[in-house]
Phi, psi and omega in degrees: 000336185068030134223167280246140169212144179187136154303151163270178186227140142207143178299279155301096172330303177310302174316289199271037146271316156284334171310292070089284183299302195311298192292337177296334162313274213302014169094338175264145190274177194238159175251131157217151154291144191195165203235093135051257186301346150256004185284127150303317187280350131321331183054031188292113133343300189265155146301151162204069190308154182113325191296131168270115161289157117216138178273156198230322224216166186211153175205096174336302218250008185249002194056061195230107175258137207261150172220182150232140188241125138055246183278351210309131163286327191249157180278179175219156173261146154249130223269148154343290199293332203275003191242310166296345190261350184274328200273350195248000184321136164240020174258039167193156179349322204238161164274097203259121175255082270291083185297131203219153206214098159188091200298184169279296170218175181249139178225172169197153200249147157100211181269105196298328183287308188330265181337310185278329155330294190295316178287283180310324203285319159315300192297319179297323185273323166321305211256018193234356165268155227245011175257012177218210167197039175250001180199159161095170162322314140345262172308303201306323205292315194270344159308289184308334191270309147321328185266015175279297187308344175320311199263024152273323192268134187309321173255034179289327194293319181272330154347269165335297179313313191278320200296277199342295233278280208304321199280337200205023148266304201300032194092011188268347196100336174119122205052023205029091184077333204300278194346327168289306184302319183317295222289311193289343194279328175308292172329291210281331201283342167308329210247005190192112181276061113249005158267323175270351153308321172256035144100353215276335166320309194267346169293330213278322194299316195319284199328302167334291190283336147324299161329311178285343178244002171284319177313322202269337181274296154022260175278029165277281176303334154326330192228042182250177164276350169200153183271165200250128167231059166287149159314116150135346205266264172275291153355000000 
């Protein structure tokens, strides 16, 4: 879109909590990070850092911040503490200082099909190079080749379980991503003939539900006495 993104930060919690409170007067709504695992509507067990909100709203005298999650249709309330603790997690990978995205407005310059053309192509290159093996065709080559190794490992059952959770509980919409990635793809195809020329809505839904059923043997096998990971089973 070109334009400029960067979390604010902050070391004291209480400040960006009045910060927080300061930009929703004032009408904006907010992006903040957030760890899972303190959203009361989730019930998580496990951490999971990283996660995107917005807060739209506030309520003083009940301590209540109103939000929205991913496909969620209704808002939710999160108590004061339970949102400092979310936005302040240390039970994960990134360092969430209560990281908060919430500009006065968004605009964005150029060629509006360019910009979305450009954006899917990125996004097409991310997942197809080959220099790293943590996300992308990569990783998915080395997730298969591991998971032969599963019914070795002692905590293979929340393993099996935690996959499940991630490709098609954890924010994602449902297929890891796919379901989402579809509706934009959809979306976009009013503004670029050539995505619904080439057909990528409906490859995205065929993935999705590919997804959705490596999820579903997954927590299938979750809940055996030993995982079946033969070719044709979970693999």
């Amino acid at each position: 879109m070109g334009f400029p993104f960067s979390w604010e930060q902050f070391d004291d919690p209480e400040q960006s909590e009045k910060y927080l409170c300061h930009r929703l007067d004032e009408g904006k709504p907010a992006l903040l990070r957030t760890d899972i695992y303190h959203l009361p509507y989730y019930r998580s067990n496990t951490h999971f850092p990283g996660h995107l909100i917005t807060a739209w709203g506030y309520d003083r005298k009940e301590k209540l911040f109103f939000v929205t999650d991913t496909e969620r249709k209704d808002h939710w309330a999160v108590p004061f503490d339970k949102m400092c603790l979310a936005r302040y997690s240390n039970g994960g990978f990134i360092n969430m200082k209560g990281d908060m995205f919430a500009p006065d407005s968004i605009e964005f310059s150029g060629d509006f099909p360019q910009i979305i053309k450009t954006a899917i192509i990125r996004n097409s290159m991310a997942l197809t190079d080959t220099s790293h093996d943590y996300y992308g065709l990569n990783a998915l080559y080395k997730m298969k080749k591991e998971m032969r190794d599963w019914p070795e490992i002692e905590d293979w059952k929340w393993i099996a379980r935690f996959t499940y959770q991630v490709i098609e509980k954890r924010g994602t919409g449902g297929c890891g991503f796919r379901l989402m990635y579809h509706d934009f793809l959809k979306q976009a195809s009013q503004f670029v003939s050539e995505i619904a020329e080439s057909g990528l809505a409906q490859m995205m839904i065929e993935a999705g539900l590919a997804w959705r059923d490596l999820a579903t043997a997954l927590k299938e096998a979750s809940e055996e006495d030993g995982p079946d990971v033969r070719p044709g089973k979970v693999v």
